[in-house]
N, C-alpha and C positions, 0 to 999 in steps of 0.2 A: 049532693054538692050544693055549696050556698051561690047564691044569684052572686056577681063580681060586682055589677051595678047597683047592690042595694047594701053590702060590705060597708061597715064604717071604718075608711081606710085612718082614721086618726086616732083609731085603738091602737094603745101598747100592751102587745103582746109579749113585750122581752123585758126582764126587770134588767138589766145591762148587759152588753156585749163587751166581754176581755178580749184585745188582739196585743200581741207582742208585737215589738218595735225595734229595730238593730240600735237605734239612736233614740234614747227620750226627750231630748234636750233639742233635735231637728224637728221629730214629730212633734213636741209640744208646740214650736213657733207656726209649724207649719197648721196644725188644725186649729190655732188661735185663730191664724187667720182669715181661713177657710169657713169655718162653722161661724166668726160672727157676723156676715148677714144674715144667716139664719137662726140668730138668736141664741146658739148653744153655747152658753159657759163654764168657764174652767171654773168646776165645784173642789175641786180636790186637788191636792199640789204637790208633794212630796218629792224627796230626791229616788223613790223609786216607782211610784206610781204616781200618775195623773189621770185627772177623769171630768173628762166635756158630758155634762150630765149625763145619759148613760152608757155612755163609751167610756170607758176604762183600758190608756193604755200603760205596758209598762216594756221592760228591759233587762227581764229576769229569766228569759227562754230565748230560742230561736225565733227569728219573728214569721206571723202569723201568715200564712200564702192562701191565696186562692179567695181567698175573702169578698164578696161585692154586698156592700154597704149602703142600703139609701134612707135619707134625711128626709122627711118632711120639709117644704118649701110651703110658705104661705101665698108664693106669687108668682107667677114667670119672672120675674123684677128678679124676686131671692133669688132663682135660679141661677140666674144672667152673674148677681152681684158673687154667688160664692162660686161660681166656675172661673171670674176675674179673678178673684181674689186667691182659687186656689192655685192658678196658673200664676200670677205673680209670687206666692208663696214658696215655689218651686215644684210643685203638681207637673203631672204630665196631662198635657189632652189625652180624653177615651172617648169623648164623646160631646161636639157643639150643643149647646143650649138648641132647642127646638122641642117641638112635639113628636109624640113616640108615637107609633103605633098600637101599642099595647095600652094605651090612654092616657099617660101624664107628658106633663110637659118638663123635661128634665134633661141635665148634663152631664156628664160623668169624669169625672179627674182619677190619675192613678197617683194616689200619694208616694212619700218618697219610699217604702216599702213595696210598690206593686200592688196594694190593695185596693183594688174599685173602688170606688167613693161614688155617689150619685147623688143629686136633689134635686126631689121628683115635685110638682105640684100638680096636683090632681083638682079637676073643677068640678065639682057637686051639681047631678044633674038632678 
C-alpha cells in the first residue's frame, strides 16, 4: 500500500466525471457559482450538456445519487469562498468549512440534486 503522506494528492486520476442532473439550466447556475472560487470553468455549454472542466453534466437520464465529489481548494480561503458561495447558490449545508480529521481542510455542500460536493485543501508536509 502506498505511504498517504507521500501521495501527490494534485494528480488527476479521472479524465472526467459524467453525473446527471433533473435540471440543466438549475445545475448550471448553481455550479457556476460554486466552482468559481475555485477556479473551475464552464468549457462547454450546450442545450444538453455542460462541462466545468472535468465535470460533465447533463439531462438526458435520471439524475445521478449517491455521488461525493471533492474539488481541489488551493487554500482554506477557497474553501470558505465556495461553501459561501454554494449556500448562497442554493446548496444545502453537509458540512462547515474546518479541518477534517482525515487531513484536509474542507466543506461539504449538497447540490440541488443530493450530490456531495466537497473542497478539500490539503497542506504539503
Amino acid at each position: 500500500m502506498a505511504d498517504v503522506q507521500n501521495w501527490d494528492w494534485t494528480r488527476a486520476i479521472f479524465d472526467h466525471v459524467h453525473l446527471r442532473v433533473a435540471d440543466l439550466e438549475r445545475s448550471r447556475a448553481f455550479y457556476a457559482a460554486a466552482l468559481e472560487p475555485l477556479g473551475i470553468p464552464l468549457l462547454l455549454d450546450t442545450p444538453h450538456l455542460i462541462q466545468f472542466a472535468n465535470l460533465a453534466l447533463s439531462a438526458d437520464k435520471p439524475p445521478s445519487t449517491g455521488a461525493h465529489l471533492s474539488f481541489f481548494a488551493g487554500s482554506g480561503a477557497e474553501v470558505d469562498a465556495f461553501h459561501a458561495a454554494a449556500i448562497a447558490a442554493g446548496g444545502t449545508d453537509n458540512g462547515t468549512p474546518g479541518p477534517r480529521d482525515y487531513g484536509p481542510y474542507a466543506a461539504y455542500i449538497l447540490d440541488p440534486d443530493g450530490t456531495n460536493l466537497e473542497a478539500a485543501h490539503r497542506s504539503l508536509i
